[in-house]
BAKOLMAR-336137 format. One record per residue (C-alpha): residue in three letters; x, y, z. Coordinates in steps of 0.05 Angstrom, whole numbers, padded with zeros to 5 digits, always signed. Example, Ala and Ser with C-alpha at 12.3 -4.5 7.8 and 13.67 -1.06 7.14 Angstrom:
2
ALA+00246-00090+00156SER+00273-00021+00143
This chain:
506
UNK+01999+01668+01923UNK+02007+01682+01998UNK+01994+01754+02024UNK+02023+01793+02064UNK+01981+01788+02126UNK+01977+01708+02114UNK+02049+01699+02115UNK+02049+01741+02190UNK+01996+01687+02206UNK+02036+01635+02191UNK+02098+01654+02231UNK+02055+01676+02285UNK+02068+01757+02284UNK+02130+01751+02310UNK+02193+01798+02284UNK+02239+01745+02323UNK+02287+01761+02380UNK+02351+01785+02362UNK+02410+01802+02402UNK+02421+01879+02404UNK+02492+01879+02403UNK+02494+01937+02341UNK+02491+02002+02383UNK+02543+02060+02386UNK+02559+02084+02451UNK+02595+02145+02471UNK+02650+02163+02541UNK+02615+02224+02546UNK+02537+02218+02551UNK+02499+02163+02566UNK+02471+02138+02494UNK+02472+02063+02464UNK+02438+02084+02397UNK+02432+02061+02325UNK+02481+02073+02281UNK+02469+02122+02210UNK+02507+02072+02164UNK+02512+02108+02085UNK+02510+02074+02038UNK+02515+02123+01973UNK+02523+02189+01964UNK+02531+02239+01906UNK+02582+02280+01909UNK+02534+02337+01889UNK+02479+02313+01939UNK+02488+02359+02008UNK+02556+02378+01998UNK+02558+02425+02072UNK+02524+02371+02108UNK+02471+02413+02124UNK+02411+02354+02123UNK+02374+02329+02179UNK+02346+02258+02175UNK+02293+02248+02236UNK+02282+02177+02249UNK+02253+02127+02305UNK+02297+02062+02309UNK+02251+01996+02325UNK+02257+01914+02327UNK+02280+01856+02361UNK+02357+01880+02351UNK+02354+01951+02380UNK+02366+01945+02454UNK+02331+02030+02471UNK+02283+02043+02417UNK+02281+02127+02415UNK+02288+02180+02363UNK+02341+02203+02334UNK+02367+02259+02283UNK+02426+02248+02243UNK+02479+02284+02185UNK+02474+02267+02116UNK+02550+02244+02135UNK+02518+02196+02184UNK+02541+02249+02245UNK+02495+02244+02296UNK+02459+02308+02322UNK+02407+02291+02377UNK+02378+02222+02414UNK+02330+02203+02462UNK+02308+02136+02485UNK+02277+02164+02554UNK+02207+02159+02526UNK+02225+02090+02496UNK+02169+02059+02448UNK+02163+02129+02383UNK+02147+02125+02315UNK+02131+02176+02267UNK+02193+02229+02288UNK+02179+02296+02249UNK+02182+02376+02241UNK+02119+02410+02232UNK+02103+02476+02247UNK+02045+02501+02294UNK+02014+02572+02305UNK+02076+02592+02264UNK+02132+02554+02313UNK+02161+02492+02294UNK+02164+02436+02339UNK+02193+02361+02334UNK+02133+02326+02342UNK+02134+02243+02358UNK+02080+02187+02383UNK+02100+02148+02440UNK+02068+02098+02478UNK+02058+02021+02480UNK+02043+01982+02408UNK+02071+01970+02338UNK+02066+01984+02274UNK+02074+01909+02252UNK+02027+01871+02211UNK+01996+01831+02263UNK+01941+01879+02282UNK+01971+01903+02336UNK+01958+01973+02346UNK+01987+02041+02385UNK+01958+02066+02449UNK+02002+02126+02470UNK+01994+02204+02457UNK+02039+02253+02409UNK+02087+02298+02445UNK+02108+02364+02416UNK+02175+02394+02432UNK+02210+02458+02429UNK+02285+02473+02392UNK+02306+02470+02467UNK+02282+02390+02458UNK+02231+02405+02522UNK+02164+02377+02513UNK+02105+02434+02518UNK+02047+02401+02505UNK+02023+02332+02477UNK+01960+02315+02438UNK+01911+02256+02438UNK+01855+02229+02400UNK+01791+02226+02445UNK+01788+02155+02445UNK+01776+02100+02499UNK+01850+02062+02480UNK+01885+02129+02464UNK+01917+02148+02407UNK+01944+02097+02350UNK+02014+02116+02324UNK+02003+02110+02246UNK+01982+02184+02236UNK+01992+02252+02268UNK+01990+02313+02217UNK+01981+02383+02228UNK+01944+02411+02175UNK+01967+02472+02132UNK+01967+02528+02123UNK+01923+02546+02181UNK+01975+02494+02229UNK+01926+02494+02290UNK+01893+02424+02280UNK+01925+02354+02267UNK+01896+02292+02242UNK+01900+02232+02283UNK+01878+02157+02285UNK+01861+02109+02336UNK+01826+02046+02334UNK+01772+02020+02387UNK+01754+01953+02392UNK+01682+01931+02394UNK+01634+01869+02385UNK+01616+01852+02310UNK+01589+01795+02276UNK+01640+01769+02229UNK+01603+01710+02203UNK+01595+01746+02133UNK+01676+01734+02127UNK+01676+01666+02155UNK+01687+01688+02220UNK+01653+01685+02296UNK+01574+01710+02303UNK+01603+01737+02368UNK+01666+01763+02342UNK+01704+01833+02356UNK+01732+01882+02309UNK+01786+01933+02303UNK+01742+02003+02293UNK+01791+02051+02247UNK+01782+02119+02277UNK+01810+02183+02242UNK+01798+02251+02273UNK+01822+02324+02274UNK+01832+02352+02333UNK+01850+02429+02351UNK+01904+02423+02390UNK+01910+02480+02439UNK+01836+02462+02474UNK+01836+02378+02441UNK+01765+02385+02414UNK+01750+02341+02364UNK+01730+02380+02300UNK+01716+02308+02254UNK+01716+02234+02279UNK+01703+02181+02231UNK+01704+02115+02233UNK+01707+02050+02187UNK+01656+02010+02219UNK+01607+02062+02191UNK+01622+02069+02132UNK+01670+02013+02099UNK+01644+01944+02082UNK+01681+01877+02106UNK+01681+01855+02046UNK+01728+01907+02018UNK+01784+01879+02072UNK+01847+01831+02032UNK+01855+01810+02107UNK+01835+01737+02117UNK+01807+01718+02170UNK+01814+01648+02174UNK+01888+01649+02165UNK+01903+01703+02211UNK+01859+01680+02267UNK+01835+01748+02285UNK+01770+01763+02315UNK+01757+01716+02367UNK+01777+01756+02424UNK+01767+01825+02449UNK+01848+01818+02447UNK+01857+01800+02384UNK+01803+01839+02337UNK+01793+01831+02266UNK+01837+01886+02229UNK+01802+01898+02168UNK+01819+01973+02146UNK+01884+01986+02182UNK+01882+02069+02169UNK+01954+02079+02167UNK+01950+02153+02141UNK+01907+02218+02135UNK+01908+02284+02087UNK+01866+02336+02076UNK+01857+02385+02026UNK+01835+02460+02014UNK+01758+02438+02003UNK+01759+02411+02067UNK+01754+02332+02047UNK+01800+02287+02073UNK+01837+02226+02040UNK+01857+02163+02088UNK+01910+02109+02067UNK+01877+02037+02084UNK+01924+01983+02086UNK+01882+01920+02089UNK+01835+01941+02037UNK+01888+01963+01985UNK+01857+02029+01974UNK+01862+02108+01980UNK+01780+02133+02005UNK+01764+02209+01990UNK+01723+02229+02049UNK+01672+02288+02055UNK+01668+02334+02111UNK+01601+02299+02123UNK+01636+02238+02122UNK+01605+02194+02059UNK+01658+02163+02019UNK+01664+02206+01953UNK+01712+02158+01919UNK+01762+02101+01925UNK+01825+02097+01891UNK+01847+02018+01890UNK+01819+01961+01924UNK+01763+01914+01902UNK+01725+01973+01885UNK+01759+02025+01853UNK+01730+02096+01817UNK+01789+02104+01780UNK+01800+02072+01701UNK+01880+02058+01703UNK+01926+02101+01638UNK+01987+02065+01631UNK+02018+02012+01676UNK+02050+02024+01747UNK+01988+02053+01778UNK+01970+01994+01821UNK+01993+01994+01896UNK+01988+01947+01951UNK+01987+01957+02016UNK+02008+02020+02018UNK+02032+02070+02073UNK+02033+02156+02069UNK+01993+02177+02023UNK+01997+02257+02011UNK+01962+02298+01967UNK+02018+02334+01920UNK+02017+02393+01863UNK+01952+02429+01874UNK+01915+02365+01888UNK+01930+02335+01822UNK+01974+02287+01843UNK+01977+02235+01906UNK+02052+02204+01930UNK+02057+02142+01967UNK+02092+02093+01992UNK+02078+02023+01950UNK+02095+01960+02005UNK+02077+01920+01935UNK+02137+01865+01942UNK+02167+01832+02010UNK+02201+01772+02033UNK+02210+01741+02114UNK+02249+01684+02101UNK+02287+01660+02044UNK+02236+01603+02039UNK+02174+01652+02035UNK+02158+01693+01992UNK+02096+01746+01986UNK+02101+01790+01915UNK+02049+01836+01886UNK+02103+01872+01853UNK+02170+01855+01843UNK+02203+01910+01885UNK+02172+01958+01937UNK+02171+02037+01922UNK+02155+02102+01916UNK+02101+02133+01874UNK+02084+02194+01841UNK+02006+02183+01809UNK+01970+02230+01777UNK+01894+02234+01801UNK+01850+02263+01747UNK+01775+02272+01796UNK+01750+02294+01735UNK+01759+02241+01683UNK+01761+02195+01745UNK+01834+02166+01713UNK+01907+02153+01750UNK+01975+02149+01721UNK+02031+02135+01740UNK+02074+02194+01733UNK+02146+02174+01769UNK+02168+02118+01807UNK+02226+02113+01853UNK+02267+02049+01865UNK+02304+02026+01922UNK+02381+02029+01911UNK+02438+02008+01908UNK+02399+01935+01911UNK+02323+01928+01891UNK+02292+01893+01956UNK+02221+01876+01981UNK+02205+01908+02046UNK+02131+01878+02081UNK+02112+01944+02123UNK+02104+02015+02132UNK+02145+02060+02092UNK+02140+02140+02082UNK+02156+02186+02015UNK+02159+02257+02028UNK+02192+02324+01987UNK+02240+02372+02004UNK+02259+02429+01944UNK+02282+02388+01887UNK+02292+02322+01921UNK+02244+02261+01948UNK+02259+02219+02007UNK+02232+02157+02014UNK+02230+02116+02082UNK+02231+02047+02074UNK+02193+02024+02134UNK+02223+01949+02155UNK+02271+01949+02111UNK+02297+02011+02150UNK+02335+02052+02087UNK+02324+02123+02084UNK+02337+02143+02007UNK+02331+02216+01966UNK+02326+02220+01903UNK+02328+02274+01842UNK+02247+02288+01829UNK+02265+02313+01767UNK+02309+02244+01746UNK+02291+02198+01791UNK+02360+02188+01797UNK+02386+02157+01874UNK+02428+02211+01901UNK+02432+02185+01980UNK+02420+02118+02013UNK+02426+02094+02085UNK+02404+02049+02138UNK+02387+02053+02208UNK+02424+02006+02240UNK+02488+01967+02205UNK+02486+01948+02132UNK+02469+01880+02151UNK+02412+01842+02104UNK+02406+01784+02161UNK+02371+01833+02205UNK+02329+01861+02149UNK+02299+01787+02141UNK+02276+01794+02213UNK+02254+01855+02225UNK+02311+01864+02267UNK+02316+01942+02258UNK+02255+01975+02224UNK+02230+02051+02226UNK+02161+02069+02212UNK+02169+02139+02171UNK+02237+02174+02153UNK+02231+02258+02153UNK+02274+02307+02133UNK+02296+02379+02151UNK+02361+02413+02151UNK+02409+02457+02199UNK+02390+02517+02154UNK+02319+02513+02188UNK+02320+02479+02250UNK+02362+02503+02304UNK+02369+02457+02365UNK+02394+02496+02432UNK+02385+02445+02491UNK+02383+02469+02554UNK+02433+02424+02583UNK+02503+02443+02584UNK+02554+02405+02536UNK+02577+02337+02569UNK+02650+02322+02590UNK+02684+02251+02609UNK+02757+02245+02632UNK+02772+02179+02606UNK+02842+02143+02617UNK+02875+02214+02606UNK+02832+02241+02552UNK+02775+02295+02546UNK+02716+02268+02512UNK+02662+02324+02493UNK+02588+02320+02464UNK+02537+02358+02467UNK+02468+02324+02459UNK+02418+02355+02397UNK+02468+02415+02384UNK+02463+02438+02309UNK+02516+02483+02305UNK+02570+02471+02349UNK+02638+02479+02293UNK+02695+02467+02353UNK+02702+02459+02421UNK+02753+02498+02467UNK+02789+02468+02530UNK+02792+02513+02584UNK+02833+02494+02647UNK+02852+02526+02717UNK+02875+02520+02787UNK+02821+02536+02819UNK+02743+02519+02807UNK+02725+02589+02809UNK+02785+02613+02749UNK+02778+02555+02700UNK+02788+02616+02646UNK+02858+02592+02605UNK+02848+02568+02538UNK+02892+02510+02521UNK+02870+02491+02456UNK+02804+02487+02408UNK+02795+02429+02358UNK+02745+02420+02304UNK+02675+02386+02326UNK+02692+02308+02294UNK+02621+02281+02297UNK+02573+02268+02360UNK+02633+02252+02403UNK+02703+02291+02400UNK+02761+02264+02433UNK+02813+02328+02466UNK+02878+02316+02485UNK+02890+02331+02560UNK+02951+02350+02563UNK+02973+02411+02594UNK+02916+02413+02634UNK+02910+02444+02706UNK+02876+02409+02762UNK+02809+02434+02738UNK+02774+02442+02647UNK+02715+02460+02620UNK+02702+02462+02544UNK+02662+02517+02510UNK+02626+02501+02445UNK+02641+02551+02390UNK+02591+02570+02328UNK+02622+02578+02259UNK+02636+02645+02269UNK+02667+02636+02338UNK+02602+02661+02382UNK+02602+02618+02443UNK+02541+02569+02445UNK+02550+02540+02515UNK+02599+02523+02565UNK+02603+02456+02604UNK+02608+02450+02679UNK+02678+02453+02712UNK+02710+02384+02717UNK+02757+02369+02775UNK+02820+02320+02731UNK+02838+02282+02782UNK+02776+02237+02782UNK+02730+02266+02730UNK+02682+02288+02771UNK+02641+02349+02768UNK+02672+02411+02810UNK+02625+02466+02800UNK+02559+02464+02753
């Protein structure tokens, strides 16, 4: 049976070119970006819209690869594709602040072992970037992993990978060969010392690694290293131990402060004795400790198909799962297990499940669906894709994203700096204001004069990003005003001049 890594081998890492022909772009702000298509949705499931899906758009079919935040009604709240190349778009909280916090940089998560080399930037709810953070590493910081640990929320977890000379001969490969080195570290963030830095070469055997090395040709060249480990995700818990997700070798490693291997959970060499079926994973992305450290969720890349003439399956379907980790009886079980819906599908990559209140959202990684579920049921409640619903581009990689995260209008408020942005197109007003969160309506002002545009001609409901105002009755000279729920003024635009569209007065 061919794996996963054998397969990318075969068709040469590549996620084919595609055409990007599937953006939405808007009259009144310059955005060509990835449309939120749903797919299901209980009625019960969000019913004020008030959920925030963060994501980072990728592939051969998306023309500006950015981040974006979107409605559960597919609305969309906030892009940016000036930073280009992110992955991992997400709300944590630091020194008791939230922040969006994204890596961004040159690399992908694909299969291939190509790696990140970028840094993490941290933004504000006015979307202004304050600070960024990087692993103390020769080839900067790798995108798979950047967590800021809690409660305290003053260090984050990182990895990187640094490639070095190794003899691979034990695995069938070059005497003189080079090798990816898996970093993890936590740094603090407001000085960047690093407080831990670990890395595989020390400590995890080649022979662990499902990677072959004869099929995928790596390690021959300082620019293609043998991947082994892949670290694709790092936790930490209240004792101070950390746990790292290892794609390549199949397994979860518990990891003392000191930095010897206390157990492995998987793999070819597993502590664990299985109760029950469902507990085996492969491949896996995000794993999180969960319920007082008695249980670890994941994402299980167990099943996948390219092409409809190859197929790589572990599993029949890739999903989420809940395990329960007994470190005393050294056991796992599985205790829930959440399927992709409304079709079961096979996705080869990356993938994220995470929990908010009563619900679990799982990410989907190259197959890019972002799904919630009841925890309590297991039941599928939401499901959409990034991009169109189009299974052709799924094949392909066309349109992937690395992690999906969650948060909701009822905790995050975004204020940008920026005024709201007008167009005056072919005798319309078109209005948007870019990573507002609570903008209900929009009012048109108009008046003779730049200096008195004070008249209100009429206020309409906000109808998703973009809303489309009549113009007539207009003076020579609008601006709109964007309105809060209760009628508090947000913002104002600049003055436009009507007769060309043009900005009058800022």
């Amino acid at each position: 049976m061919l794996r996963f890594l054998q397969l990318v081998a075969i068709l040469g890492g590549s996620t084919l070119g595609v055409e990007a022909v599937f953006e939405t772009t808007y009259h009144s702000f310059p955005l060509a970006v990835q449309p939120f298509t749903v797919i299901e949705r209980s009625p019960h499931y969000d019913p004020h819209d008030t959920n925030l899906f963060l994501v980072c758009p990728n592939g051969g079919a998306v023309a500006e690869p950015g981040a974006a935040i979107y409605k559960s009604s597919g609305e969309l709240v906030w892009a940016n594709s000036t930073f280009g190349n992110c992955y991992d778009l997400n709300l944590q909280t630091f020194n008791g602040r939230d922040y969006l916090t994204m890596w961004v940089g040159a690399g992908s998560a694909a299969v291939g072992g190509q790696m990140g080399f970028g840094t993490v930037l941290m933004m504000n709810s006015n979307y202004e970037v304050v600070m960024n953070v990087s692993a103390v590493n020769p080839e900067g910081t790798d995108l798979h992993e950047f967590k800021i640990v809690e409660p305290e929320n003053k260090t984050a977890l990182l990895t990187a990978f640094h490639t070095i000379p190794m003899n691979l001969s034990s695995i069938g490969g070059p005497v003189n060969g080079w090798y990816s080195n898996g970093v993890i570290q936590e740094i603090n963030i407001a000085t960047g010392a690093v407080l831990f830095n670990w890395t595989t070469f020390d400590h995890i055997d080649l022979a662990e690694s499902y990677n072959n090395i004869s099929l995928t040709g790596q390690g021959s060249s300082e620019e293609n290293p043998f991947d082994a480990v892949h670290i694709n995700s790092i936790d930490k818990d209240r004792e101070g131990n950390y746990i790292i997700s290892a794609r390549h070798s199949q397994a979860i490693y518990k990891i003392a402060a000191n930095g010897t291997i206390l157990w492995r959970l998987g793999g070819k060499m597993s502590d664990f004795t299985a109760i029950g079926n469902g507990t085996e994973f492969h491949w896996q992305h995000h794993a999180r400790w969960r319920m007082n450290e008695s249980h670890i969720s994941l994402f299980d890349d167990g099943a996948a198909v390219l092409v409809s003439t190859v197929n790589i399956i572990d599993e029949p379907v890739a999903t989420g799962k809940y395990l329960k980790v007994d470190q005393e009886a050294m056991t796992v079980s599985l205790t829930k297990q959440f399927f992709p819906g409304p079709n079961r599908n096979y996705t080869l990559a990356e993938g994220s499940m995470e929990f908010y209140q009563d619900t679990v959202l799982v990410g989907y990684g190259l197959l890019p669906w972002t799904e919630a579920y009841s925890f309590d049921t297991e039941e599928l409640l939401f499901s959409a894709v990034v991009g169109p619903n189009n299974a052709a581009l799924w094949k392909i990689s066309g349109i992937s994203n690395y992690r999906a995260f969650q948060t909701s209008t009822l905790t995050f408020t975004g204020h940008p700096t920026r005024p709201p942005n007008v167009s005056v197109t072919n005798g319309d007003i078109y209005v948007s204001w870019n990573g507002a969160t609570h903008v209900a309506s929009y009012t048109l002002l108009t008046g003779s004069s730049v200096g008195n545009v004070s008249e209100r001609l009429t206020s309409v409901p906000k109808t998703g990003f973009e809303t489309k105002i009549p113009a007539k009755g207009t003076a020579e000279f609008i601006a709109v005003a964007a309105l809060a729920l209760n009628g508090s003024t947000l913002g104002r635009s600049a003055v436009y001049d009507m007769s060309d569209g043009t900005i009058a007065s800022s």
